[in-house]
C-alpha positions as CSV (number, residue, x, y, z in Angstrom):
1,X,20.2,-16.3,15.5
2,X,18.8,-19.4,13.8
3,X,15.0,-19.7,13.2
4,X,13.0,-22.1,14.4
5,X,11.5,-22.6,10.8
6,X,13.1,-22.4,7.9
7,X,10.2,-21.0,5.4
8,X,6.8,-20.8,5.3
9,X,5.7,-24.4,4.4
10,X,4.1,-25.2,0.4
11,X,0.8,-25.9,2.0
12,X,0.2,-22.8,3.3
13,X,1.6,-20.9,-0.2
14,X,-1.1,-23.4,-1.8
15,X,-3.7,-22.1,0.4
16,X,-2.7,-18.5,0.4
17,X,-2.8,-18.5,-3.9
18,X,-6.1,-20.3,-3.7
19,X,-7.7,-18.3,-1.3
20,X,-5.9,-14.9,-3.5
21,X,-7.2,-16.2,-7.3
22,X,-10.4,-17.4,-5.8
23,X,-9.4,-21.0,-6.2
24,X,-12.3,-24.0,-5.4
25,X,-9.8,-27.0,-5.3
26,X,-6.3,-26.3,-3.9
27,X,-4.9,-29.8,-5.9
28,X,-5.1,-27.8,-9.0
29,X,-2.7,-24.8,-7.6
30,X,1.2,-26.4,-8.0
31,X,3.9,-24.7,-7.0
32,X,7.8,-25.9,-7.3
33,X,11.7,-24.0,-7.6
34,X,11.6,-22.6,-4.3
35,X,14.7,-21.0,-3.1
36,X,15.3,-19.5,0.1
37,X,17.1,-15.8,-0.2
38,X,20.3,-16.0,1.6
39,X,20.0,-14.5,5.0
40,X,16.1,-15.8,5.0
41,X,13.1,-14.0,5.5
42,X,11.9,-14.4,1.6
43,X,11.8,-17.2,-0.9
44,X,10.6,-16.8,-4.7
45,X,9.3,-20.1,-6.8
46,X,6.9,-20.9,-9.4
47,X,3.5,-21.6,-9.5
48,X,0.4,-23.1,-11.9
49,X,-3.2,-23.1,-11.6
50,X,-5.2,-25.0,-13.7
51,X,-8.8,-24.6,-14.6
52,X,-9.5,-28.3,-12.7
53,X,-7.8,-31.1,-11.7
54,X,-7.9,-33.6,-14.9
55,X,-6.2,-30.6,-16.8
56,X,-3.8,-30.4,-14.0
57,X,-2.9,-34.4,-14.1
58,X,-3.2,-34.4,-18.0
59,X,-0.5,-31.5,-17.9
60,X,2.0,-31.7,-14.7
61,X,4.8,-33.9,-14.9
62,X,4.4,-37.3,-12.9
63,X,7.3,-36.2,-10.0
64,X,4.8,-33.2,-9.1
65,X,1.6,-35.0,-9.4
66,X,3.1,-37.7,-7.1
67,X,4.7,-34.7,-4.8
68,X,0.7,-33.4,-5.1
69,X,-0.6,-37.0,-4.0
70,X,-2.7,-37.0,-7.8
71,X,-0.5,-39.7,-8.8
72,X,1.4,-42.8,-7.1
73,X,4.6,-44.2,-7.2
74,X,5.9,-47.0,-8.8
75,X,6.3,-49.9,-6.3
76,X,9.3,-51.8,-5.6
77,X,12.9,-50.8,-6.8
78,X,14.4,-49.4,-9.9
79,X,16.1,-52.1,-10.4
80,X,13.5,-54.6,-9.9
81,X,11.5,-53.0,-12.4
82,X,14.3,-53.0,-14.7
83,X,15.3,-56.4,-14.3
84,X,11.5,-57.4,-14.8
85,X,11.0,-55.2,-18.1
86,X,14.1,-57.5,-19.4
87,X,13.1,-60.7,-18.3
88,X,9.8,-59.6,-20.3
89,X,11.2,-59.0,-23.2
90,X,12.9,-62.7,-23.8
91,X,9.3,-64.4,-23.8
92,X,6.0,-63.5,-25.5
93,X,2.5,-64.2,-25.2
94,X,0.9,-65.9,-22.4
95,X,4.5,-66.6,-20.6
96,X,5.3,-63.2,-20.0
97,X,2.9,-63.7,-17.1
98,X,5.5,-66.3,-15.2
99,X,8.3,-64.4,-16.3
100,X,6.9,-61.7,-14.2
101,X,6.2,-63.4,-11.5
102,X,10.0,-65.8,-11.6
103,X,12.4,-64.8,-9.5
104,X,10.3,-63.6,-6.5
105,X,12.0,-65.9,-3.8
């Protein structure tokens, strides 16, 4: 029979570890590589806890620190930002300001 969830949700891990190693800020527990044992019921992953939250986003890889909501994400599309960062590097100085703005019909 299927489940109606399929694993206990990160959230509640965070809360559980803080609440376990006495934890004031949750941000600064991380936990990633979870896997679900096959036939359910148990999952194993890794987790961090750092001392406070600038150690955290001085430490943490920007992915998880966007997955944490520490960081955010770079707008508009990879290859946007590409093309920009080459349309950049053809002018200098005070241009590069209408070379980043060009093409934005």
């Amino acid at each position: 029979s299927t489940q109606s969830t399929w694993g206990v949700p990160r959230k509640e891990i965070q809360a559980k570890l803080a609440q376990m190693f006495r934890v004031k800020d949750e941000n600064t527990v991380v936990l990633f590589g979870f896997r679900a044992l096959f036939g359910g019921g148990k999952s194993t992953g890794f987790g961090l806890i750092y001392d406070n939250v600038s150690f955290c986003k001085r430490f943490e890889p920007k992915y998880r620190l966007i997955k944490l909501g520490l960081a955010k994400k770079k707008e508009g599309a990879r290859k946007q930002r590409k093309e920009k960062k080459n349309r950049m590097k053809k002018v200098r100085g005070i241009k590069k300001a209408k070379a980043a703005a060009a093409k934005k019909k």
